[in-house]
C-alpha positions in Angstrom: -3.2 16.1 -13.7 -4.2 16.8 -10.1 -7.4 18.0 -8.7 -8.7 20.0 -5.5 -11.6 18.4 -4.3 -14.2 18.6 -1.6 -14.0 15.1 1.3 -18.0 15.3 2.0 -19.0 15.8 -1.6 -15.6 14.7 -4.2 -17.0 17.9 -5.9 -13.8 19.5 -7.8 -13.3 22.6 -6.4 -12.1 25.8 -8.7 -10.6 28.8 -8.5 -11.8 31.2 -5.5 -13.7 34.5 -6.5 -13.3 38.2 -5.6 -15.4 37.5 -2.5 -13.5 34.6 -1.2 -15.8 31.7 -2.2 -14.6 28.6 -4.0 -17.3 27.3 -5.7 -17.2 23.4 -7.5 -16.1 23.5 -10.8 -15.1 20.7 -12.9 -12.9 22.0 -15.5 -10.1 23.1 -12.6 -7.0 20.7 -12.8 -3.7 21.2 -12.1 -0.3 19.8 -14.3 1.5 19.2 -11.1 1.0 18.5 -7.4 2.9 21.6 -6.4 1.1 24.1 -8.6 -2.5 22.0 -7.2 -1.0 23.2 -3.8 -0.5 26.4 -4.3 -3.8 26.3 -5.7 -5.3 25.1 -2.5 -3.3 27.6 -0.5 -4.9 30.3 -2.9 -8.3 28.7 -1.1 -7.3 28.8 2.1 -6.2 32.1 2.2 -9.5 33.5 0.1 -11.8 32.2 2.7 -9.9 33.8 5.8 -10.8 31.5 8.5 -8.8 30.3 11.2 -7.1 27.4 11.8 -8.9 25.7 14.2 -12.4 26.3 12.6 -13.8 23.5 11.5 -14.2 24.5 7.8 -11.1 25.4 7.2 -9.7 24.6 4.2 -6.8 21.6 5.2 -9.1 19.6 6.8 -12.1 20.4 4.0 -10.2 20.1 1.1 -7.8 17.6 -0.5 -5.9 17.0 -3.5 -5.8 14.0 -5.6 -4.8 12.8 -8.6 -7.0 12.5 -11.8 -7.1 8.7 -12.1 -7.3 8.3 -8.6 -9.9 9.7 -8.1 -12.3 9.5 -10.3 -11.4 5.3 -9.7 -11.2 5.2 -5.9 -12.7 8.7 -4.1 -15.5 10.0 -6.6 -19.1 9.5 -5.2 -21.0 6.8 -7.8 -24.6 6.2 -8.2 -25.9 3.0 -9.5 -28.4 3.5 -12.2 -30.5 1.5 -14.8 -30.8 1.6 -18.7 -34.9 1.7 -19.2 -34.3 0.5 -22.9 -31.6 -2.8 -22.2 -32.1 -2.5 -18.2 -28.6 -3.1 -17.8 -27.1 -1.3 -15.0 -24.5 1.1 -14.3 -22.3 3.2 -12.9 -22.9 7.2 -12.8 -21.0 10.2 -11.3 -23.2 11.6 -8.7 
């Protein structure tokens, strides 16, 4: 499983709307890395920017696999139980 994600935020990226936006969405995944780039493609062609904008989508966007990244690239918060005071790590 394969997921388009955001480099600033790790926010998982979805599908683009009638408008062009991509907005996060955390239930998009893709079986396979070539049906995740297609996906991105999809993106990059919704937004209609060129390629040397800043935003555009190859340098904004990336593609990663499942395990990867929510072990290595996912932002993580640290946090505290109140009730044991144990802490751990949270998704941010």
């Amino acid at each position: 499983m394969f997921y388009i994600y955001e480099k600033s935020s790790t926010y998982i990226i979805g599908k683009p709307d009638r408008n062009g936006v991509a907005r996060p969405d955390h239930r998009q995944s893709y079986k396979t890395m070539s049906a995740a780039k297609a996906g991105l493609t999809r993106i990059i062609k919704a937004e209609n920017l060129l390629p040397t904008d800043p935003n555009y989508g190859e340098f904004r966007y990336a593609i990663a696999e499942a395990d990867n990244f929510h072990t290595f690239i996912e932002k993580q918060v640290k946090k505290k139980n109140l009730m044991s005071g144990e802490e751990f790590m949270e998704p941010a």
